[in-house]
DODRENTOR-219071 format. One record per residue (C-alpha): x, y, z. Coordinates in steps of 0.05 Angstrom, whole numbers, plus 32768, in hexadecimal, padded with zeros to 4 digits. Each point is the difference from the previous one (the first is absolute). Layout:
BEGIN
+------+------+------+
|   px |   py |   pz |
+------+------+------+
|    X |    Y |    Z |
...
+------+------+------+
***
This chain:
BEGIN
+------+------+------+
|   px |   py |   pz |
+------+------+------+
| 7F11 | 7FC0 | 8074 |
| 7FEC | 7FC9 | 8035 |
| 7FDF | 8030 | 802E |
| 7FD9 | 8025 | 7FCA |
| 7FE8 | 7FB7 | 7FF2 |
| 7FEA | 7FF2 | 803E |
| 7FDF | 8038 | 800D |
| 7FC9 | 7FFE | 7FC5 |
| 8003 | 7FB7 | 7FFD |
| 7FE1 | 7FF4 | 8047 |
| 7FCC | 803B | 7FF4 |
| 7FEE | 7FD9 | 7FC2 |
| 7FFC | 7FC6 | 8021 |
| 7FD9 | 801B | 803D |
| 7FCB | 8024 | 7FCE |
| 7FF9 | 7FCD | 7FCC |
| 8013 | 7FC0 | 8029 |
| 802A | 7FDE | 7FCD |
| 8029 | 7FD2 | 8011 |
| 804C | 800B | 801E |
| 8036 | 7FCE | 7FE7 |
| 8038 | 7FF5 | 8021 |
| 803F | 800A | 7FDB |
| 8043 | 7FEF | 8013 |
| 8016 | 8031 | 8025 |
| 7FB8 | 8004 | 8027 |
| 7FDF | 803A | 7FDB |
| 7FBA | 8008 | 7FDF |
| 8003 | 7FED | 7FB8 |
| 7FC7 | 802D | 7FE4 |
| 801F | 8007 | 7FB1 |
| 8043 | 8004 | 7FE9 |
| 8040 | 7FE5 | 800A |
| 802A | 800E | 8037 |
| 8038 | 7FD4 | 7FFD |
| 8046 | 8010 | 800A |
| 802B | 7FFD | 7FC1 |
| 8049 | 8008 | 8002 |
| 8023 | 8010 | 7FB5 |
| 7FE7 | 7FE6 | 7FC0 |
| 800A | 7FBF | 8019 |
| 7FBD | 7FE6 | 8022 |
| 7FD1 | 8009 | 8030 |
| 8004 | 7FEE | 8049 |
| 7FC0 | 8014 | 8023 |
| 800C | 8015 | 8042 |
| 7FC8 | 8035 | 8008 |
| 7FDD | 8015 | 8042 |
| 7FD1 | 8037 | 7FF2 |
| 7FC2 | 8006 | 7FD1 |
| 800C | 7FEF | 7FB6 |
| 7FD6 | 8027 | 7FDA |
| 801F | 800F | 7FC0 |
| 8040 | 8002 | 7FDB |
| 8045 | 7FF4 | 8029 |
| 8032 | 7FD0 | 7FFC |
| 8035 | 8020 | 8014 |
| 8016 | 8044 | 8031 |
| 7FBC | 8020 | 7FF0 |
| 800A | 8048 | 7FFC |
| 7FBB | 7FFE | 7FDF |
| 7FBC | 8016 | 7FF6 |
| 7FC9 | 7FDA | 8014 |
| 8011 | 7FC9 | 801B |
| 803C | 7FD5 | 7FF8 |
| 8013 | 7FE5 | 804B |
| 8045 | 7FD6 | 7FFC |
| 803E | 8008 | 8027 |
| 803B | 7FF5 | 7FC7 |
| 803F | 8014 | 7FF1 |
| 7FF8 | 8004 | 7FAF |
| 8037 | 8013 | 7FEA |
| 8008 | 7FE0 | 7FB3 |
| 803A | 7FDB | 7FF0 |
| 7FFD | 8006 | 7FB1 |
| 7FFA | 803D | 7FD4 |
| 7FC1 | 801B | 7FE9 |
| 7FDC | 7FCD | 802C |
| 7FCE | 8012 | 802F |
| 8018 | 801A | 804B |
| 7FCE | 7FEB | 8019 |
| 7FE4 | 8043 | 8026 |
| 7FB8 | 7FF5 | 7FF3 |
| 7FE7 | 804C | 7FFF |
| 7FC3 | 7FD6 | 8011 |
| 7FBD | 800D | 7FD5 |
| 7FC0 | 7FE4 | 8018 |
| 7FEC | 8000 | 803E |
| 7FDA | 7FC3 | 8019 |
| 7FD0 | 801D | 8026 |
| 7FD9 | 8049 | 8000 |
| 7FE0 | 8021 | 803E |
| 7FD8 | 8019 | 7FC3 |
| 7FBB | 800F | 8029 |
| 8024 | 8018 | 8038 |
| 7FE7 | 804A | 7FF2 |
| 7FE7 | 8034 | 7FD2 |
| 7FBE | 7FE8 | 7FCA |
| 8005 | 7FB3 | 8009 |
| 7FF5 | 7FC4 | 7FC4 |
| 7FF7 | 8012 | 7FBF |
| 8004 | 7FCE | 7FD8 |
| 7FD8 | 801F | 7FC5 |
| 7FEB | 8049 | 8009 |
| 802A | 801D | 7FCA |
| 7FD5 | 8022 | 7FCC |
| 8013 | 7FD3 | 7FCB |
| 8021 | 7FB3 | 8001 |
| 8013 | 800B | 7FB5 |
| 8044 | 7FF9 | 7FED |
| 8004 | 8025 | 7FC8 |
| 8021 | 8041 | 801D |
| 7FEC | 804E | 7FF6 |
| 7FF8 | 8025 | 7FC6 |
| 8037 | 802F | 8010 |
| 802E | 7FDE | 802F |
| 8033 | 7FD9 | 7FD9 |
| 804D | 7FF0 | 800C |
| 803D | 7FEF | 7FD1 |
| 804E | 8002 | 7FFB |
| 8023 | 8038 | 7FD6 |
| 8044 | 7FEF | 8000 |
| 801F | 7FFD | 8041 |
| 7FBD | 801E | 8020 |
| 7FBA | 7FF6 | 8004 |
| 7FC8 | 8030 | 7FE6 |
| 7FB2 | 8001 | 8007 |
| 7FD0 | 8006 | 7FCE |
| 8013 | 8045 | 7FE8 |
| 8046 | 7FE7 | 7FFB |
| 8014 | 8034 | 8036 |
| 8035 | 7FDB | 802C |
| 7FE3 | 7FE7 | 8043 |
| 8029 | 7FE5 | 803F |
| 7FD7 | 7FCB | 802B |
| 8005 | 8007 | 8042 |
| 7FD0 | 7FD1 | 8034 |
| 7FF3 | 7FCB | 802B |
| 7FF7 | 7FBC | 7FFD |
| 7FBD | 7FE5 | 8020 |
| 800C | 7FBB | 8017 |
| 7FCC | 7FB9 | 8013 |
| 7FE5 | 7FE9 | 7FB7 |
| 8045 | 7FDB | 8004 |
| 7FF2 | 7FDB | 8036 |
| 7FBE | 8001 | 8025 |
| 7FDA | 7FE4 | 7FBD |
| 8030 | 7FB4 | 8018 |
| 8006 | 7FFF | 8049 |
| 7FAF | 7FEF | 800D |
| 7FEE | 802A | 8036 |
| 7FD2 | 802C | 7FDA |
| 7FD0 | 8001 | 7FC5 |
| 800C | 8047 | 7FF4 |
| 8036 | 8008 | 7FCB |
| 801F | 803D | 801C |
| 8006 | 7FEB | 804E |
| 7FCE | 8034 | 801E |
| 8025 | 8038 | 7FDC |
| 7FD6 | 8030 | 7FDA |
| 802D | 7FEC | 7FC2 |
| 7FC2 | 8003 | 7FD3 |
| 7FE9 | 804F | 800E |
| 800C | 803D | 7FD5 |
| 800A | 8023 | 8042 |
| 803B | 7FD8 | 801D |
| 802F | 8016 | 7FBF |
| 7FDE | 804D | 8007 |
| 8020 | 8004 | 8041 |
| 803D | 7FE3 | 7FDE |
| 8001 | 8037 | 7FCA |
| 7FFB | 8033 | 8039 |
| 8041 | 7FF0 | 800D |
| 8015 | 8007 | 7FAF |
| 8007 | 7FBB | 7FFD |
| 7FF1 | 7FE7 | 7FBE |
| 8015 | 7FBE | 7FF7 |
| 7FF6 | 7FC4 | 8021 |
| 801E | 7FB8 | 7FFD |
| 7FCB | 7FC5 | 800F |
| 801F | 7FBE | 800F |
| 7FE2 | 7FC2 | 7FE9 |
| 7FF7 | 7FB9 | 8010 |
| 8012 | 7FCE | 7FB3 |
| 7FD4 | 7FC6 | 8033 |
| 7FC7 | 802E | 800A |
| 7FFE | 8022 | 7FB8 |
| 7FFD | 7FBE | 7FE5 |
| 7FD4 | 7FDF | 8034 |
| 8030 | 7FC9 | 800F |
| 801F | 7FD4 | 8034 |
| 7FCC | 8003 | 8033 |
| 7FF5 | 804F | 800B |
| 7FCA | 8016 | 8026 |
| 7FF3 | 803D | 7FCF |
| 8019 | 7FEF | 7FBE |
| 7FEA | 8012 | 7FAF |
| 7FC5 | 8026 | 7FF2 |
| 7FF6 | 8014 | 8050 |
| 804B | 801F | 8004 |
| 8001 | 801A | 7FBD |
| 7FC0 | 802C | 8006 |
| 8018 | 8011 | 8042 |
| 8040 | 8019 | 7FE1 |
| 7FDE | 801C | 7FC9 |
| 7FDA | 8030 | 8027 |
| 803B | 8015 | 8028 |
| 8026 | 8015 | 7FBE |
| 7FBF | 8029 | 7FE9 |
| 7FFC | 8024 | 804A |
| 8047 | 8017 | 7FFB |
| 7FF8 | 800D | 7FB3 |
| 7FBA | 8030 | 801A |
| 8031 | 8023 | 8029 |
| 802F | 8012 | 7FCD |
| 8037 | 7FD0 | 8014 |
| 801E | 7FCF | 7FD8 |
| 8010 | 7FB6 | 8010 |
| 803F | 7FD1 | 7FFE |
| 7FDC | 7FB9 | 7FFB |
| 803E | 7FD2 | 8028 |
| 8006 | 7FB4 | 8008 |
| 8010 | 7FFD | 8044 |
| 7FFD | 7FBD | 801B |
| 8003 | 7FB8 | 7FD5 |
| 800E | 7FBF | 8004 |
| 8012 | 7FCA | 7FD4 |
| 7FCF | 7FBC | 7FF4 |
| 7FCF | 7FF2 | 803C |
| 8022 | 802B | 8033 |
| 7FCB | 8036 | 8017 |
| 8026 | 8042 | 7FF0 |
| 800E | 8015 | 804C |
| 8049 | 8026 | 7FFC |
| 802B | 8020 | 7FD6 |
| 8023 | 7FD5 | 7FCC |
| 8041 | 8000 | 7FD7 |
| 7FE7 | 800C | 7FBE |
| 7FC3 | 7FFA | 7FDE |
| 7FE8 | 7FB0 | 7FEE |
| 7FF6 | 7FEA | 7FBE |
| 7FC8 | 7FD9 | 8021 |
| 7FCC | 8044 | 800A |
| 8025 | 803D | 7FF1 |
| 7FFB | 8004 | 7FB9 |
| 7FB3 | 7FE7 | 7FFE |
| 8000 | 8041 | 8037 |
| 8016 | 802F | 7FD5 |
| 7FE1 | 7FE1 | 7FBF |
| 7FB8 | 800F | 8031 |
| 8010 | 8041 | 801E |
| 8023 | 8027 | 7FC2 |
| 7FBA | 7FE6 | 7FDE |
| 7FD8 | 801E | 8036 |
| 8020 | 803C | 7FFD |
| 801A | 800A | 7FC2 |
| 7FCB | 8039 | 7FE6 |
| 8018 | 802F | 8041 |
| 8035 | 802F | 7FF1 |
| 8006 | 800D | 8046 |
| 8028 | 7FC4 | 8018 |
| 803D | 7FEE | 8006 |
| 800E | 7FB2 | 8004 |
| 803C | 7FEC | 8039 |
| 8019 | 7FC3 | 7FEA |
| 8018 | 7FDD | 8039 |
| 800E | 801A | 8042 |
| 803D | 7FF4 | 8021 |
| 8023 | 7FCE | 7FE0 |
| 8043 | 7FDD | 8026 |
| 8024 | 7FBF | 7FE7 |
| 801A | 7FD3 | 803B |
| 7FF0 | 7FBC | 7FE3 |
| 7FFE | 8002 | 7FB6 |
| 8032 | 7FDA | 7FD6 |
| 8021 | 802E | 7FD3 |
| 8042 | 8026 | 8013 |
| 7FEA | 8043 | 7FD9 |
| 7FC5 | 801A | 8032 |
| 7FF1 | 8034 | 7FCB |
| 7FF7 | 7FCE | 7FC9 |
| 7FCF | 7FD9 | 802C |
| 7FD7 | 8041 | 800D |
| 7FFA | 8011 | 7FB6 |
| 7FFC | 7FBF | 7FE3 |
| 7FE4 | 7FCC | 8033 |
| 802B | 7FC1 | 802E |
| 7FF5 | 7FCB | 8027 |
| 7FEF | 800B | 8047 |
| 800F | 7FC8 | 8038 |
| 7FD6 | 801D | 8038 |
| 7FC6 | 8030 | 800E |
| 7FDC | 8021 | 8039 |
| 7FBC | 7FEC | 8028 |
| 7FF0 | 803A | 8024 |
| 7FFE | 7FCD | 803B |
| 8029 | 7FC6 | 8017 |
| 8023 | 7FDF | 7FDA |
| 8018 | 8045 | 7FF7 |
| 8025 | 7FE1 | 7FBE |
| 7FF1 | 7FC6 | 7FDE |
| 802D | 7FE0 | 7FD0 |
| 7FEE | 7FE9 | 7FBA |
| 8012 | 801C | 7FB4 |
| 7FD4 | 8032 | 7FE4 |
| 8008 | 8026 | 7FBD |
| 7FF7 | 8050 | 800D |
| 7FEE | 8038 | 7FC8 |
| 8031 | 802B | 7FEB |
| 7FF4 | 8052 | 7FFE |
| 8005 | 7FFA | 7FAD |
| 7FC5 | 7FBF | 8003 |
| 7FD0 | 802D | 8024 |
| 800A | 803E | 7FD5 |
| 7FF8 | 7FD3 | 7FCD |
| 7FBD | 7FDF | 8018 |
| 7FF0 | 804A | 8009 |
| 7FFB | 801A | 7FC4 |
| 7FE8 | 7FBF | 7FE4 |
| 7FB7 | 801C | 801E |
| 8009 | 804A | 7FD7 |
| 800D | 8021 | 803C |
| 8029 | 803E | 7FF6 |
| 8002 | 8015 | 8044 |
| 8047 | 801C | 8021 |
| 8026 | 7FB4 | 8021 |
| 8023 | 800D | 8046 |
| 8041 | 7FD5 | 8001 |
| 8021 | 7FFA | 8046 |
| 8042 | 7FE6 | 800A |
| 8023 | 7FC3 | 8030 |
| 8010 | 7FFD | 8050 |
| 7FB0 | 800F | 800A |
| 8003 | 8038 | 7FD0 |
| 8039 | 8021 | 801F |
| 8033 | 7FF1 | 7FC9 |
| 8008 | 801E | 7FC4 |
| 8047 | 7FF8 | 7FEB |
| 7FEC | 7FCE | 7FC2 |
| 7FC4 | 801A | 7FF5 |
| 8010 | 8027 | 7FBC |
| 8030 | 7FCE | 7FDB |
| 7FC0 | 7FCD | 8012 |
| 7FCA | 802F | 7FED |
| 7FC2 | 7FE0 | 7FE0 |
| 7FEC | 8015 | 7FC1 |
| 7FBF | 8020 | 7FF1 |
| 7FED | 800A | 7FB3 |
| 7FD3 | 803D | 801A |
| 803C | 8022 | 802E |
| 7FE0 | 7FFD | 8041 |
| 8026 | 7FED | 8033 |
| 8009 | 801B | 8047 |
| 803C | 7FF0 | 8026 |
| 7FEF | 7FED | 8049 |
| 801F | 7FFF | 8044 |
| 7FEC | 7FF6 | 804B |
| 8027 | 802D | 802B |
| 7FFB | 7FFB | 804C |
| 802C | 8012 | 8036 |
| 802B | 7FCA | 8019 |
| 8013 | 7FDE | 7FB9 |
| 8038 | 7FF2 | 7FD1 |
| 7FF3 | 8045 | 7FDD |
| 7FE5 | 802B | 8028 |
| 802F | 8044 | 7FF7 |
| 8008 | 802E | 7FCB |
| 8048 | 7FE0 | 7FF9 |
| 7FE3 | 7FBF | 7FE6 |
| 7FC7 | 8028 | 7FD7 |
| 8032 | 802D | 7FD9 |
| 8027 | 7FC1 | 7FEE |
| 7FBB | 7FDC | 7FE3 |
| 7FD8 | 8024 | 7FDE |
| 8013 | 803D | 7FDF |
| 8011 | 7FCF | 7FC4 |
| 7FB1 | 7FE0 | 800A |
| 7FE5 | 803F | 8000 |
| 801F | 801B | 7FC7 |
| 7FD2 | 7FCF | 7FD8 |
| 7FC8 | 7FE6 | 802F |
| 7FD3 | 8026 | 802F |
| 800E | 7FF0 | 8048 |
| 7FC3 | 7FEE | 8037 |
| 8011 | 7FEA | 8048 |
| 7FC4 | 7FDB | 8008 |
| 8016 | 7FFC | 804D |
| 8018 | 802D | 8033 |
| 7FF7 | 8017 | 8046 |
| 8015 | 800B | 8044 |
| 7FF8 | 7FFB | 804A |
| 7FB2 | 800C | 800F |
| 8008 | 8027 | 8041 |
| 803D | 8029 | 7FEC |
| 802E | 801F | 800B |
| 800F | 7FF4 | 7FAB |
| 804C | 7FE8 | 7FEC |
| 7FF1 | 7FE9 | 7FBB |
| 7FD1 | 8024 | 7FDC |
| 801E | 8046 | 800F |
| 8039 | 7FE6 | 7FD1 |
| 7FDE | 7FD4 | 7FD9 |
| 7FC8 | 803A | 7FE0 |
| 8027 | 8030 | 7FEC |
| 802E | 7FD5 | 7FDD |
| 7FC7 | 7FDF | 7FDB |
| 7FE0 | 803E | 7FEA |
| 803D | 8025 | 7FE7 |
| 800E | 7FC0 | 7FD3 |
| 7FB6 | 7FFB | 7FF2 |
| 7FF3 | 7FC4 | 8014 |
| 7FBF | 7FDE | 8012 |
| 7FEA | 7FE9 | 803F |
| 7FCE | 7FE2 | 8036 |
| 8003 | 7FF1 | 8045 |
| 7FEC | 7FC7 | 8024 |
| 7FC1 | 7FFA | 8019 |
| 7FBB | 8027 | 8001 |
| 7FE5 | 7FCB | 8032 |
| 7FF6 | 8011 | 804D |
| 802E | 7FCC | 801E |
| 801D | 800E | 8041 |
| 804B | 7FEE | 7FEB |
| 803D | 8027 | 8017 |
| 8014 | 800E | 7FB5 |
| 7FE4 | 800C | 7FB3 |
| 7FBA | 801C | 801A |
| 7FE2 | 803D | 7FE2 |
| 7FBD | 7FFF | 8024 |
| 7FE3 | 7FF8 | 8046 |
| 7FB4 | 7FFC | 7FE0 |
| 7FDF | 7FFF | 7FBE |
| 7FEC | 804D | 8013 |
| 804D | 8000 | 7FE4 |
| 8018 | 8019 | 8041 |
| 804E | 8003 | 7FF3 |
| 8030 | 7FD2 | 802F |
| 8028 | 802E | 8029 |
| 8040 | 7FE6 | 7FE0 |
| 7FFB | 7FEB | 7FB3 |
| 7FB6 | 801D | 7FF6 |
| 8015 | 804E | 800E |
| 803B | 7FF5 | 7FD9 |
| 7FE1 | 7FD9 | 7FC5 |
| 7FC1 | 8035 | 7FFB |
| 8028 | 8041 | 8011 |
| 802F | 7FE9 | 7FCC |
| 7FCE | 7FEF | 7FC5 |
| 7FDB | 8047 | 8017 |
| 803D | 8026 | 7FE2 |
| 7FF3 | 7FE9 | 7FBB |
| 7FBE | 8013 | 7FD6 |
| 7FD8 | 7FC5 | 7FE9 |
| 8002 | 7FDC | 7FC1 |
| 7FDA | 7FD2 | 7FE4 |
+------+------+------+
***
């Protein structure tokens, strides 16, 4: 989305005066990867708008993911290379509505509510009266990356991330769940982060308790990483052996007495430069990777790095005594699912959520491709898209197909993003009033406004 990039990138820029990079292709570089990526075979970066999250390759994606590529994969089961894109690199966050809040919330504890609480049944999830609950929200975006590009010493960018207020206005739309990206650099306070360990994690701390005082529940992700000294700037492969599993080992701990989380393992995981021929094995089990991404130029560099497979971080997981509900998502940046269920990780507590990103413009994108994958997960695994969306503006091509389908197979499912951003697509809100976008907004809220809510 190179004009999407752009856009907020320069207003960033302007407001905060951080610094603009030039990539290859002459673009701002304010975050993630842009980079174009052809096939599962490796990365040429010829980029030219503003990389501000997750791409790699024909970016039909959320927040930020710039890159002109073909991606088309050449291999079964390995990753396409569509990057639905995830994090956005840069937020217009204080652009309108109530401002910073980097604290406000009426609590920073992170030990949940008394009566909000979430778990798998079977092939479904229930809440704490074991009455069966379907999530449907948003996903607020900036603790991924505003925490390591070092404009700011505000955690959340300017957004009011940290009030009660901003997830009330949220709920008045019967959202009640969102998904809050996070930084494995700035969690851990490592590898030069401007706003890193007990800074970020209070910060994020208080943003879980302001949804939680609203009555929504949170999916905790791990958005962006990067293995040894590389800042974590872009949306990797896999998850490193290097930082993810001390990650998770920190953040199931932190969380592990609140019922009211669900834990997102790894958020859109693709395999272009890993050494195994099985793609699937490497996901649940771990490989060698040859090359990962800056977030900046070198868009790729080359050198060996050992990833964690889906099966180590459950693992690590439950290591802590967490019991919480674990959010699996599959290859080609989430968007495939075909090998998910003969690789499923196993989980001596049964709680495992099969996830997907689904955005226009990718590999499986029609109901076609959906009937063919996952009747056979769902059968056994509750199903969350943890991404979704459509053109901001309108008029709406996707989602008028893509939410009835979803609801009469039950599924799960958020859109991308609760963040103000002037970009043509995956916007819900104009303002932190929660003033819908013309386009996805009014279809997202008059959608969700059809169902009671549940929490």
């Amino acid at each position: 989305m190179n004009i999407k990039n752009v856009m907020v990138g320069i207003v960033l820029c302007i407001v905060a005066g951080c610094t603009i990079n030039v990539n290859n292709g002459g673009g701002l570089t304010d975050g993630g990867n842009s980079g174009s990526s052809t096939g599962s075979s490796g990365g040429s970066s010829s980029s030219s708008g503003v990389s501000d999250a997750s791409s790699g390759s024909s970016s039909s994606g959320s927040d930020a993911s710039s890159s002109s590529s073909s991606g088309s994969s050449g291999s079964s089961g390995s990753s396409s290379g569509s990057s639905s894109g995830s994090s956005s690199g840069s937020s217009s966050g204080s652009s309108s509505g109530s401002g910073s809040s980097s604290g406000s919330s009426s609590s920073s504890s992170s030990g949940g509510t008394n009566n909000l609480a979430i778990h798998v049944v079977g092939n479904h999830l229930v809440d704490a009266l074991n009455n069966t609950i379907t999530l449907r929200g948003a996903n607020v975006s900036s603790t991924e990356f505003v925490c390591a590009q070092n404009w700011t010493t505000d955690p959340y960018g300017g957004s009011p991330l940290g009030a009660q207020s901003t997830f009330e206005v949220m709920r008045s739309w019967n959202i009640n769940v969102i998904r809050l990206p996070l930084n494995e650099d700035c969690w851990l306070d490592i590898n030069g982060v401007k706003i890193g360990g007990a800074s970020y994690q209070s910060a994020i701390k208080a943003e879980v308790s302001a949804a939680h005082a609203a009555g929504l529940f949170v999916i905790i992700d791990l958005h962006w990483s990067a293995p040894g000294t590389q800042t974590a700037l872009s949306q990797n492969p896999a998850p490193d052996a290097d930082h993810s599993l001390a990650f998770w080992t920190s953040v199931a701990t932190t969380f592990a007495s609140d019922q009211a989380v669900i834990f997102d393992l790894f958020n859109e995981p693709y395999d272009y430069w890993g050494t195994k021929t099985d793609h699937w094995d490497a996901w649940l089990n771990g490989d060698t990777q040859t090359q990962y991404t800056t977030g900046g130029t070198p868009y790729t560099i080359t050198a060996n790095w050992q990833t964690a497979g889906m099966q180590q971080l459950l693992t690590i997981v439950r290591a802590t005594g967490a019991t919480q509900p674990i959010l699996i998502n599959g290859l080609d940046w989430s968007n495939d699912d075909s090998g998910w269920l003969t690789h499923a990780p196993i989980d001596p507590l049964n709680q495992v959520i099969a996830g997907a990103h689904i955005y226009p413009g990718e590999s499986c994108d029609t109901a076609s491709c959906w009937n063919t994958v996952f009747p056979m997960i769902s059968a056994q695994y509750p199903i969350l898209i943890g991404e979704t969306g459509d053109s901001s503006a309108g008029p709406e091509t996707f989602l008028p197909v893509f939410l009835p389908y979803a609801d009469i197979q039950g599924w799960n499912y958020m859109a991308w993003t609760w963040d103000p951003w002037q970009n043509t697509s995956y916007v819900l809100i104009t303002d932190w009033n929660g003033t819908p976008t013309a386009g996805e907004g009014v279809s997202w809220k008059t959608h969700l406004l059809t169902f009671p809510f549940q929490n």
